[in-house]
C-alpha positions as CSV (number, residue, x, y, z in Angstrom):
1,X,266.8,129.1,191.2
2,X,264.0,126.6,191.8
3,X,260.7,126.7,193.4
4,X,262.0,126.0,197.0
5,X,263.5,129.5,197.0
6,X,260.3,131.8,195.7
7,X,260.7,135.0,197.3
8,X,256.9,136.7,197.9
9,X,258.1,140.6,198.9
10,X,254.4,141.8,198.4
11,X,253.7,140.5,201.8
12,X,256.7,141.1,203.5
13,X,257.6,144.8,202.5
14,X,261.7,146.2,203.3
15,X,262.1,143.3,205.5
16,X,260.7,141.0,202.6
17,X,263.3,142.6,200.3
18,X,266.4,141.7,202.9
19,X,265.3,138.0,202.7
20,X,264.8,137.7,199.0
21,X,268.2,139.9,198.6
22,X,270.0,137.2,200.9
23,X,268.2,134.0,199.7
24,X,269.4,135.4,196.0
25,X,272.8,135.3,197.7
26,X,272.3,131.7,199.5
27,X,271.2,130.4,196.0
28,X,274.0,131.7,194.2
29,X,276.6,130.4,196.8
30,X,275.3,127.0,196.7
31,X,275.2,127.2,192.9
32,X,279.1,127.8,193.2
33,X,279.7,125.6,195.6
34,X,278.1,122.7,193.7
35,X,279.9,123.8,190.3
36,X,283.7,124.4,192.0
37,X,282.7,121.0,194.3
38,X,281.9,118.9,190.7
39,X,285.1,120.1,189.4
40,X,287.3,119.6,191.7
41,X,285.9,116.3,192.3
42,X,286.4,115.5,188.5
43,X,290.4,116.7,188.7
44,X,290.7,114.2,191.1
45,X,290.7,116.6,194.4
46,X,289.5,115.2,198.1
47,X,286.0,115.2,198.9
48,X,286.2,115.1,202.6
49,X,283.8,113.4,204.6
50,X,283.7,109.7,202.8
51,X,283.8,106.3,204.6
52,X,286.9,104.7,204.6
53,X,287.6,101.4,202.5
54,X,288.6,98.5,204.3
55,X,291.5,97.0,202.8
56,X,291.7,94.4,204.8
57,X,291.1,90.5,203.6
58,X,292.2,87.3,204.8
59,X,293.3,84.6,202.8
60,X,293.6,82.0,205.9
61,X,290.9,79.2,206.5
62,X,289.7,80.3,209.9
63,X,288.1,78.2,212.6
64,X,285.5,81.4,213.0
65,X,284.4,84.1,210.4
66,X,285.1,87.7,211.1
67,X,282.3,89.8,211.5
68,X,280.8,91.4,208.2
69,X,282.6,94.6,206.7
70,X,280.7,98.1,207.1
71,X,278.4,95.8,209.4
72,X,276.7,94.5,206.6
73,X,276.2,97.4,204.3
74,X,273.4,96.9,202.3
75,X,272.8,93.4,203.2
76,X,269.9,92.5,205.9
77,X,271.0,90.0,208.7
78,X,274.3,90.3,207.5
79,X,275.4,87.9,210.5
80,X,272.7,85.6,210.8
81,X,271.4,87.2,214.6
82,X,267.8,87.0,213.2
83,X,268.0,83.6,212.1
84,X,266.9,83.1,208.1
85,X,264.9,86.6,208.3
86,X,265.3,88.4,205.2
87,X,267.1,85.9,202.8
88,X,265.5,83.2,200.2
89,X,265.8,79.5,199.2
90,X,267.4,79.6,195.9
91,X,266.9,76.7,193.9
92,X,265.9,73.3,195.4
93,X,267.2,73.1,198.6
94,X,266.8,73.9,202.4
95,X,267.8,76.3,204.6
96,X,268.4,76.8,208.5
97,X,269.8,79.1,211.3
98,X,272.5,76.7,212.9
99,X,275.1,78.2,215.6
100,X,279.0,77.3,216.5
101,X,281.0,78.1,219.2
102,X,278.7,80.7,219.5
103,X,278.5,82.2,215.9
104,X,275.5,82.0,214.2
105,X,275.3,81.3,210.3
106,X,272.6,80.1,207.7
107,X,273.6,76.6,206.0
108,X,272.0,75.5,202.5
109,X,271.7,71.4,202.5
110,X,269.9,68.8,200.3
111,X,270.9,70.7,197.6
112,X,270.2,69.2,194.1
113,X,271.6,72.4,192.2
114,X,274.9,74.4,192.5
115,X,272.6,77.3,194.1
116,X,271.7,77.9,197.6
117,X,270.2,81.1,199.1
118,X,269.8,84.7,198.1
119,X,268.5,88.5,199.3
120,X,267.6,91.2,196.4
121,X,267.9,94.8,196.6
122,X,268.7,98.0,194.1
123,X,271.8,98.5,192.4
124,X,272.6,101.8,191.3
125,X,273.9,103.0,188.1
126,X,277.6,105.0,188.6
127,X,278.4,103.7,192.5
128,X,280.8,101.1,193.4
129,X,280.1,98.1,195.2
130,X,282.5,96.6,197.7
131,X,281.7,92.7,198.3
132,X,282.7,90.5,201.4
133,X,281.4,87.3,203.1
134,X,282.6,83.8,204.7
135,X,282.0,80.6,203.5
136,X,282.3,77.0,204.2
137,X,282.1,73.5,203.3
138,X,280.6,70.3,205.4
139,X,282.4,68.2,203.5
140,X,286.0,68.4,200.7
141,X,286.6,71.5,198.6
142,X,285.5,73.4,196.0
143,X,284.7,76.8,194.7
144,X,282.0,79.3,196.2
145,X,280.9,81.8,194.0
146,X,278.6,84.7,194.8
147,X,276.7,85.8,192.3
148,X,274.4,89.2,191.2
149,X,271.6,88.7,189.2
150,X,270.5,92.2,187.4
151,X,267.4,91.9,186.1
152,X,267.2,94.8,184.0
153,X,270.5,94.1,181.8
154,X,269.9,90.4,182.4
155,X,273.2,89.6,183.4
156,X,275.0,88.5,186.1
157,X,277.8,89.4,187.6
158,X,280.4,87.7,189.8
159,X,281.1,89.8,192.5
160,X,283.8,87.3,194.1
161,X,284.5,83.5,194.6
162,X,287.1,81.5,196.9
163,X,288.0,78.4,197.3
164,X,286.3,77.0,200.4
165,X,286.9,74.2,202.5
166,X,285.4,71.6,205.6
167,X,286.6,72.8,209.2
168,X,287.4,76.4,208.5
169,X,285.9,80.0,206.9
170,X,287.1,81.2,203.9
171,X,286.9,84.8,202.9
172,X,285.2,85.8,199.3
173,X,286.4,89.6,198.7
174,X,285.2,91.1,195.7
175,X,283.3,94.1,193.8
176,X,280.8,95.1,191.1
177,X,279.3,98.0,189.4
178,X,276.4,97.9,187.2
179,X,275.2,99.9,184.2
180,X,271.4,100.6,185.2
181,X,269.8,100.8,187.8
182,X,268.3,98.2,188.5
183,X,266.6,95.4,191.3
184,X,269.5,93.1,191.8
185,X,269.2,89.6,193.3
186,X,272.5,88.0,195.3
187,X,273.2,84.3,194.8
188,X,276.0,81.6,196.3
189,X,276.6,78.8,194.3
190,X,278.8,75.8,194.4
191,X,279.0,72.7,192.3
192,X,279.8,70.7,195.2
193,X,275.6,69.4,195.8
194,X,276.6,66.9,198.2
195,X,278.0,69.4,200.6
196,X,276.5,71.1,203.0
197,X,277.0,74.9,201.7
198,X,277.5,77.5,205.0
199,X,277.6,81.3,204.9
200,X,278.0,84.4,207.3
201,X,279.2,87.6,207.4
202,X,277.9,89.3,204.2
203,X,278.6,92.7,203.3
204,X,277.9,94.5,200.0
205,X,278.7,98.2,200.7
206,X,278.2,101.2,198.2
207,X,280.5,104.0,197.3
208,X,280.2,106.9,195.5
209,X,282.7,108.1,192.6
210,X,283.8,110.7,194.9
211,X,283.7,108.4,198.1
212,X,286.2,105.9,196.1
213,X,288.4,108.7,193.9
214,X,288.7,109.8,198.0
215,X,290.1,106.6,199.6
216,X,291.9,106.2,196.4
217,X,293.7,109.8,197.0
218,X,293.8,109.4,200.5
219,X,296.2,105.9,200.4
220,X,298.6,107.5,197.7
221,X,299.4,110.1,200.5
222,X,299.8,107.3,203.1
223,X,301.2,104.6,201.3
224,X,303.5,106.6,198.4
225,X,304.8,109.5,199.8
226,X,307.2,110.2,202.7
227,X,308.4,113.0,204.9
228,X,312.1,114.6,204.0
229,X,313.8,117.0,206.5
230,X,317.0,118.3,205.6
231,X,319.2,119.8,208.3
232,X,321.6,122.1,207.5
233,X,324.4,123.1,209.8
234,X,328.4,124.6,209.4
235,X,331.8,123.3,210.5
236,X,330.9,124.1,213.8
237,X,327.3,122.1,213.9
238,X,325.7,125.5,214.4
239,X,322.1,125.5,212.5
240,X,322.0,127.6,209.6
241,X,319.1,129.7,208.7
242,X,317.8,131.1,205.7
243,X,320.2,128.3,203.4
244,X,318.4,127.8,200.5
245,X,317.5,124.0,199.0
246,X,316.6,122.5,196.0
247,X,315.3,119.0,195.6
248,X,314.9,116.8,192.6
249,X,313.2,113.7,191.8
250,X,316.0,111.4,190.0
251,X,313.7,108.1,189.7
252,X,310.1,107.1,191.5
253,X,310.4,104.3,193.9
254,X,306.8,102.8,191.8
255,X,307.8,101.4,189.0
256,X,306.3,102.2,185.7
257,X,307.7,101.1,182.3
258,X,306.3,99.7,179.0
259,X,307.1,97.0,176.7
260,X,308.3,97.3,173.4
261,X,309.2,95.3,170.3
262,X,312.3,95.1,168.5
263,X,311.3,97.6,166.3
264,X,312.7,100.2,169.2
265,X,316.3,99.8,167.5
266,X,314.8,100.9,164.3
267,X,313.9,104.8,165.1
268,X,315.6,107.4,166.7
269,X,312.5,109.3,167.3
270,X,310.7,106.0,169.1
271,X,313.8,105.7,171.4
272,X,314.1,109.3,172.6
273,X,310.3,109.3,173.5
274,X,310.5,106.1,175.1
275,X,313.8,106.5,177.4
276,X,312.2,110.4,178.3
277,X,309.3,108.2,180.0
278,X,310.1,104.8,181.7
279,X,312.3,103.4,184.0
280,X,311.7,99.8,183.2
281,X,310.8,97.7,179.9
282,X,309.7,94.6,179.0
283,X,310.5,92.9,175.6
284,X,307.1,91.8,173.7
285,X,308.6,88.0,172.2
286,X,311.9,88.5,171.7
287,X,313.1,87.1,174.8
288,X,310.6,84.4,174.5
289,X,311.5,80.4,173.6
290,X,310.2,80.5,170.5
291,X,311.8,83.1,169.6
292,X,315.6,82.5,170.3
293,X,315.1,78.5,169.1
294,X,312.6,78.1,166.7
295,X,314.6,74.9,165.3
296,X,316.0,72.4,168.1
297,X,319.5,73.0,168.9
298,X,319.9,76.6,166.5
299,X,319.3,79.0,169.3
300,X,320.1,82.9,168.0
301,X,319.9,85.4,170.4
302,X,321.3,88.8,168.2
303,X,318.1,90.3,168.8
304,X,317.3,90.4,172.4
305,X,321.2,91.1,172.7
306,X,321.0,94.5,171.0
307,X,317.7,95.3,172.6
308,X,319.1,94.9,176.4
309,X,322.3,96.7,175.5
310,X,320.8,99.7,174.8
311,X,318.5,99.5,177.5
312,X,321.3,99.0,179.9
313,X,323.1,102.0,177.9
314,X,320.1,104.1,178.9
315,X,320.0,103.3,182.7
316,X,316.8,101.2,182.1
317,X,315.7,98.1,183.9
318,X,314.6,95.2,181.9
319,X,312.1,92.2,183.1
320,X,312.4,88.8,181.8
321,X,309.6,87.7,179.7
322,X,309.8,84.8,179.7
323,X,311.5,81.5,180.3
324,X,309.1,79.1,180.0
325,X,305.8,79.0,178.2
326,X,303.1,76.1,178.1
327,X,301.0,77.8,175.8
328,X,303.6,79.2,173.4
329,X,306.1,76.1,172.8
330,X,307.3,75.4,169.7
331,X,305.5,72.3,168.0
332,X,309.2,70.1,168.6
333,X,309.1,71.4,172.0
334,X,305.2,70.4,172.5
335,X,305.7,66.6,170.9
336,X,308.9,65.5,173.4
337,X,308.3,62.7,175.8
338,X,308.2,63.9,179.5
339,X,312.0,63.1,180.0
340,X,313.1,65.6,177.0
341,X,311.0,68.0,178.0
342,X,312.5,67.9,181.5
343,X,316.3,67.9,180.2
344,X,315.3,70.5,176.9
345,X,313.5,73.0,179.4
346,X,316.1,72.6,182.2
347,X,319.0,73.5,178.8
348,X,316.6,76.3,178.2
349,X,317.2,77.6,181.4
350,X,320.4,77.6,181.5
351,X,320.6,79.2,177.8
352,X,318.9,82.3,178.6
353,X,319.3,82.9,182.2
354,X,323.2,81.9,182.6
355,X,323.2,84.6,179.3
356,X,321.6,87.8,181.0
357,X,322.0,86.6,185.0
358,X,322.5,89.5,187.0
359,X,321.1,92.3,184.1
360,X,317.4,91.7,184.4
361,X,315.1,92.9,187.4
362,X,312.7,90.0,187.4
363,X,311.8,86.6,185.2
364,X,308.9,85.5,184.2
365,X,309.6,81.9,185.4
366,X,306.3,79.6,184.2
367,X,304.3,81.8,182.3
368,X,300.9,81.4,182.2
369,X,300.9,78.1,184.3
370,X,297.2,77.8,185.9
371,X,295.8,78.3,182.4
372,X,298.3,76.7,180.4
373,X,300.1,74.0,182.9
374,X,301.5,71.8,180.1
375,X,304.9,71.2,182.6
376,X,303.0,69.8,185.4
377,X,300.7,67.9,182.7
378,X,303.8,66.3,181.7
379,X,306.1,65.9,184.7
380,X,304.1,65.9,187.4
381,X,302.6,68.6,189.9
382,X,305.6,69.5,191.3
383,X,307.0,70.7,187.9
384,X,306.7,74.3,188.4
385,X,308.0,74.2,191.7
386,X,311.3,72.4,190.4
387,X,311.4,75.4,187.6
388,X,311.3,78.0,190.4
389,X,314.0,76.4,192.2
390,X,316.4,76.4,189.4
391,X,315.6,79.5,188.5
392,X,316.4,81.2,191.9
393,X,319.9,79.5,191.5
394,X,320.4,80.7,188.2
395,X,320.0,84.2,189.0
396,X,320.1,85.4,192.7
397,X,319.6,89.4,192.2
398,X,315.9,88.7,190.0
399,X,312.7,88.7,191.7
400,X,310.9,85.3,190.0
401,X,306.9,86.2,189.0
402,X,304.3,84.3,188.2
403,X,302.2,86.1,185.4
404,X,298.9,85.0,184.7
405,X,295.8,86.5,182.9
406,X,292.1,86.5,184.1
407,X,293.2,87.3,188.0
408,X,292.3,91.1,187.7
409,X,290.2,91.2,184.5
410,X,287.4,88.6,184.4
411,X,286.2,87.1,187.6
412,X,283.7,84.6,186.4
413,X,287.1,82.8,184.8
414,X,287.6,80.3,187.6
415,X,290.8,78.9,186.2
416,X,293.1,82.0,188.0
417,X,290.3,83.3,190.8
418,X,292.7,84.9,193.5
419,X,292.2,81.9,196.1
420,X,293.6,79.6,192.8
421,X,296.7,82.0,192.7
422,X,297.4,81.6,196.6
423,X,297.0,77.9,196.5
424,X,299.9,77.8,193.4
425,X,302.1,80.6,195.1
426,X,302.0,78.3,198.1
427,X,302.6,74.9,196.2
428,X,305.6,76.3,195.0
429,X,306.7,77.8,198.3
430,X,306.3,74.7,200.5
431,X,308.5,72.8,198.1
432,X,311.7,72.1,199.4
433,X,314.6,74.9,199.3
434,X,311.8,78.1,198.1
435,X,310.5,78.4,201.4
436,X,312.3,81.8,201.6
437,X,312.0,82.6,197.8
438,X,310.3,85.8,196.8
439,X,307.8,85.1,194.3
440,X,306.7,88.3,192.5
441,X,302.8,88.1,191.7
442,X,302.4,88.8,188.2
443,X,298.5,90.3,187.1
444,X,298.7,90.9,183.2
445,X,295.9,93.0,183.1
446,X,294.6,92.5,179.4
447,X,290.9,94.2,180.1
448,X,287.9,94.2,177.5
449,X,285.8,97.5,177.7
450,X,283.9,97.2,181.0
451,X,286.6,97.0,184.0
452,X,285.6,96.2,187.5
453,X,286.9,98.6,189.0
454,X,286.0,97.7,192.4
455,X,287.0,94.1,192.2
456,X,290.3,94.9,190.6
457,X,290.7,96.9,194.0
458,X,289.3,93.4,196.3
459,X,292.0,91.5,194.5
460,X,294.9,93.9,195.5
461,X,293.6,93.3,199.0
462,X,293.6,89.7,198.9
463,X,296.5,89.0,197.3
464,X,298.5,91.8,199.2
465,X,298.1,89.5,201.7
466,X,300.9,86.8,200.5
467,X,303.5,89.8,200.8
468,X,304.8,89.0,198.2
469,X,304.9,91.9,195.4
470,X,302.4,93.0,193.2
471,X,303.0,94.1,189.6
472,X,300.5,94.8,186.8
473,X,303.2,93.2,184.4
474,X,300.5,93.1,181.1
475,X,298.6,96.4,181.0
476,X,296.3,97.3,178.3
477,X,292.5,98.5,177.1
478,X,290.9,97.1,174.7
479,X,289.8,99.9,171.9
480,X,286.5,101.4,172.9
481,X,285.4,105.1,173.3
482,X,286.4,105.2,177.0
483,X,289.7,103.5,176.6
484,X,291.9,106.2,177.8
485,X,289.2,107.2,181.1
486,X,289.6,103.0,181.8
487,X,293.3,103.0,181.5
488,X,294.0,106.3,184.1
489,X,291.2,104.1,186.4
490,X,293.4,101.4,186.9
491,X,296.5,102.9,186.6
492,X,295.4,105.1,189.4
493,X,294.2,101.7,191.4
494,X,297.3,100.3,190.9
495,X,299.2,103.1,192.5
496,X,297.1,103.8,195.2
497,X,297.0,100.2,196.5
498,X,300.2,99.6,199.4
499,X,300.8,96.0,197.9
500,X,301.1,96.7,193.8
501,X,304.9,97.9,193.4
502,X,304.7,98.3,189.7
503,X,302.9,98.1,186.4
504,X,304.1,97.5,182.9
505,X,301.9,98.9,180.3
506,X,301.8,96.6,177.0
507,X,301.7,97.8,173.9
508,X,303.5,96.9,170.8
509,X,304.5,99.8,168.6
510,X,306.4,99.5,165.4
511,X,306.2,102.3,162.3
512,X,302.9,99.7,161.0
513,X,301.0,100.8,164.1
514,X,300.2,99.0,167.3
515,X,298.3,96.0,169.2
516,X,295.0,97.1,170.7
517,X,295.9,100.0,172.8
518,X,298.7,102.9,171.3
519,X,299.8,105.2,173.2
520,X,301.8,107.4,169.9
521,X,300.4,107.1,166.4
522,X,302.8,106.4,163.6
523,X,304.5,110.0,163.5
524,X,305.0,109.4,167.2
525,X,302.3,111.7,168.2
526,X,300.6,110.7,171.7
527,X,296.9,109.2,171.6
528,X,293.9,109.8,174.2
529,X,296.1,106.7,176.1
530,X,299.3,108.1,176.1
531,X,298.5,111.6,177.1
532,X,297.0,109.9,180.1
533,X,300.1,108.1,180.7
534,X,301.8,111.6,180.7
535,X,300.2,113.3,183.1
536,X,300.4,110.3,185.6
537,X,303.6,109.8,185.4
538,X,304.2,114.2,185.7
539,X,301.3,113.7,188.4
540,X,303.6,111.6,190.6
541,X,306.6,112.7,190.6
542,X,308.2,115.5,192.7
543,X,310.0,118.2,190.7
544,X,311.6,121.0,191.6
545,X,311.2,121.5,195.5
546,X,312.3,124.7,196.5
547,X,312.5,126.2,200.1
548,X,314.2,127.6,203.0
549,X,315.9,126.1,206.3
550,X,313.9,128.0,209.3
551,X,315.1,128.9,212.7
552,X,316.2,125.4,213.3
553,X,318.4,124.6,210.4
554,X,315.7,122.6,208.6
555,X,313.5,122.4,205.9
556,X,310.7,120.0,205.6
557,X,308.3,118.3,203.1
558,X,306.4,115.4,202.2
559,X,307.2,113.9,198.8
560,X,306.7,110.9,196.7
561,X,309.5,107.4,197.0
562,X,312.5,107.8,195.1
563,X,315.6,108.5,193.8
564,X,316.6,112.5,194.8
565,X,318.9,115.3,194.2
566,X,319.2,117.6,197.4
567,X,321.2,120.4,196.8
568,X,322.0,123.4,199.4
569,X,323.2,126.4,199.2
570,X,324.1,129.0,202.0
571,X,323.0,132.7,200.3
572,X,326.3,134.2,203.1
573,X,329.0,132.5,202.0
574,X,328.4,131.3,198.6
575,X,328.8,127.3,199.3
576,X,326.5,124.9,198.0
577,X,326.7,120.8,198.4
578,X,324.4,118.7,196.4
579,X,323.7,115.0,197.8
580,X,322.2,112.1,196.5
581,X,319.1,110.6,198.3
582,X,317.0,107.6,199.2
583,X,313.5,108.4,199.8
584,X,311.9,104.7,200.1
585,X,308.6,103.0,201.8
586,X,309.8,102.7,205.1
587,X,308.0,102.4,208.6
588,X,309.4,105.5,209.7
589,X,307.7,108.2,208.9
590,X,310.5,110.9,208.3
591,X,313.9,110.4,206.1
592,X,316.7,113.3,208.0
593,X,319.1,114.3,206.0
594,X,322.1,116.1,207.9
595,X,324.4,118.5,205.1
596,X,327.5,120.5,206.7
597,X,327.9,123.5,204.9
């Protein structure tokens, strides 16, 4: 016990004894409480009592800013009320209070260097930073970028970016954590000197582990789980009491498969562990250009045939990856003139979708197209957009994705920021005939050893905003000692977040061993990765749901989307019916299930 709870009994006699006797007591209850609080914190159990994460973001131009999340958090004159107080000039240039339609904002001009203003305050090691703010341009476009200095590791860290604009507020929405503590300094920069660079409505608001791992638990219940109430009556629509059901969890709504190379068809033992696990698949190349037609016109396709039929055999979904591929063309592929490469691509479309139309769950249309756009390069801007098109002809039952890398993992790559996605999701929408198209939003997820955890979260929000759905289509850790803690972070980011409808996790085994992250060594044995993989998948999944119909005929409980079994049997007469049922996101909040015994 420490020094705050000395007990002096020479002074205070019987009585003296009492107190010591129940501060001993206090002590060793809050002792308890500390260790059974720690542990269940580190299982993953609610710590009530945390703020709640705003999910919200906006990925409009607006005429006015919002007003700053968490009022500001950490940040001093978040909105600009006290004029200039309490943030610096940043580089050569000026800065002033100015005021709109009555908002008030601070505005960085006669700038000679991308910077523009800052404020500095302690980071702590461990806590998770949520970032928010609204910029603007006087004049054209370009990228805003805000920026933390730590000046104890000496790095910086991009804690979000957008593309902003003249006229209108953009929303930056992003997240840091750092590995010291540490006095931190905030920046905004923007290449764009001749502009006049605005800002208002800054927030950087701290979390603890068990604050997020909270919000985090709290939106799985909200946002993956649902209500079932199974009524039970006879012939007669009398209720029956006391009928006993059963459910079972056929298939989760979430989707969580795995890629795999061809080696799958090689081992027995490789199959049976991968079928027992995932719903859906992904093929590594085999599907790829390349791949089937390595040599112009000698396309071979025995491969990726055997793999998908045995998928399909095994009531697993496959996704298309992929059709086309700047990056990845074969060299006779990359050397055409721009009307070959029209007519070849638009024959490779045809080849491999008219072949497996109607069997896959999603295509990979463009893969890879803000970092590799050798299409648009070549045909003009509009290129991808065209590809889309056919592609949503070809195959109507698909969803079409854009995959791209960078998005989630690395925000100071400005090629694929989330604002860059946006502006090519809507380039392709607005073209004639996709306007309705569902474009899936592919997020490969390839991370290197130190994931931003909380940004990873700020791009979920931001890009949940297009509607369109969310997959993690590329998952994977690269090796490090914490590679299995990093995996179950995002993994459990992913599912918690209401726009992200499945992830894919990437790794290639074959008997040689694996690329960068295995899950089962070469005797098929699981790693540190793939026992995490495990108990997610057992973690969110209902199983086994016994119970009994009261007064009322029914018999009620909350489980996770899916695919069920319901089966009900009445203990009196020996009848039993077993029904097959949809438990999906839905706005209501209760699925009723009505079985006549």
């Amino acid at each position: 016990m420490g020094q705050g709870r000395k007990c002096y009994m020479a002074t205070l006699g019987n009585n003296g004894f009492l107190l010591c006797f129940s501060l001993f007591l206090a002590g060793i209850f809050h002792i308890l409480y500390e260790v059974i609080n720690n542990n269940f914190n580190s299982l993953g159990y609610l710590v009530h009592g945390a703020t709640p994460y705003d999910y919200s973001a906006t990925i409009e131009c607006l005429n006015q800013p919002l007003g700053p999340q968490y009022e500001g958090g950490l940040i001093a004159n978040p909105s600009f009320d006290k004029g200039v107080e309490a943030w610096k000039v940043d580089g050569h240039v000026k800065i002033e209070a100015r005021e709109s339609g009555g908002n008030k904002f601070i505005v960085a001009y006669n700038r000679t260097t991308p910077f523009s203003i800052s404020q500095s305050f302690n980071l702590k090691e461990g806590v998770f930073y949520t970032f928010s703010a609204w910029v603007q341009l006087s004049e054209g476009s370009d990228i805003v970028v805000a920026m933390i200095y730590n000046s104890v590791e000496n790095t910086v860290h991009v804690a979000g970016s957008v593309i902003a604009k003249s006229g209108c507020w953009s929303m930056i929405k992003g997240g840091l954590t750092v590995d010291q503590n540490a006095p931190s300094v905030l920046h905004f920069q923007c290449n764009n000197t001749k502009s006049e660079l605005r800002v208002d409505s800054v927030s950087l608001k701290e979390f603890s582990k068990h604050e997020w791992q909270e919000n985090r638990l709290n939106n799985i219940e909200k946002v993956r789980k649902r209500t079932l109430r199974v009524n039970v009556a006879n012939k007669n629509g009398k209720k029956i009491q006391g009928a006993k059901i059963k459910i079972q969890q056929k298939k989760l709504q979430f989707v969580i498969g795995c890629a795999t190379p061809s080696s799958i068809l090689m081992s027995k033992s490789y199959q049976e562990w991968f079928v027992s696990r995932f719903t859906t698949t992904v093929f590594d190349n085999e599907m790829k250009w390349y791949y089937t037609e390595r040599l112009q016109g000698h396309e071979n396709y025995t491969t990726p045939d055997a793999m998908l039929k045995f998928f399909i055999d095994h009531g697993i979904d496959v996704r298309g990856h992929n059709i086309l591929w700047g990056a990845a063309t074969q060299r006779w592929v990359r050397d055409l003139p721009p009307r070959q490469l029209l007519s070849e691509s638009v024959r490779r479309m045809g080849s491999v979708m008219s072949r497996y139309a109607g069997k896959l769950v999603a295509w990979d249309v463009v893969n890879e197209n803000l970092h590799h756009p050798l299409f648009e390069e070549k045909l003009g801007k509009n290129a991808s957009a065209i590809f889309y098109k056919i592609a949503s002809s070809l195959d109507t039952k698909a969803t079409m994705f854009l995959n791209e890398f960078n998005t989630l993992e690395h925000p100071a790559d400005m090629v694929s920021i989330p604002s860059k996605y946006v502006e090519k999701l809507r380039e392709i929408k607005v073209f004639p005939g996709n306007e309705e198209l569902v474009i899936g939003i592919g997020l490969q997820g390839h991370f290197d050893p130190h994931p931003n955890i909380p940004y990873i979260r700020a791009v979920f929000d931001v890009l949940g905003e297009t509607k369109m759905p969310i997959w993690l289509t590329e998952l994977n850790v690269e090796p490090c000692p914490k590679q299995a803690y990093f995996l179950e972070e995002i993994m459990r980011e992913a599912f918690a977040h209401p726009g992200v409808k499945g992830m894919m996790i990437w790794i290639g085994w074959s008997p040689n061993g694996c690329h960068e992250m295995c899950l089962v060594d070469s005797k098929l044995q699981n790693s540190p990765s793939g026992d995490v993989v495990d108990k997610l998948l057992a973690e969110w999944k209902t199983t086994n749901l016994n119970g009994v119909t009261d007064k009322a005929g029914a018999f009620e409980v909350k489980v996770f989307h899916g695919d069920y079994y319901v089966t009900v049997y009445n203990p009196k007469t020996g009848a039993n019916v077993t029904r097959e049922v949809q438990v999906y996101d839905n706005k209501s909040e209760t699925v009723d299930v009505s079985i006549t015994l």
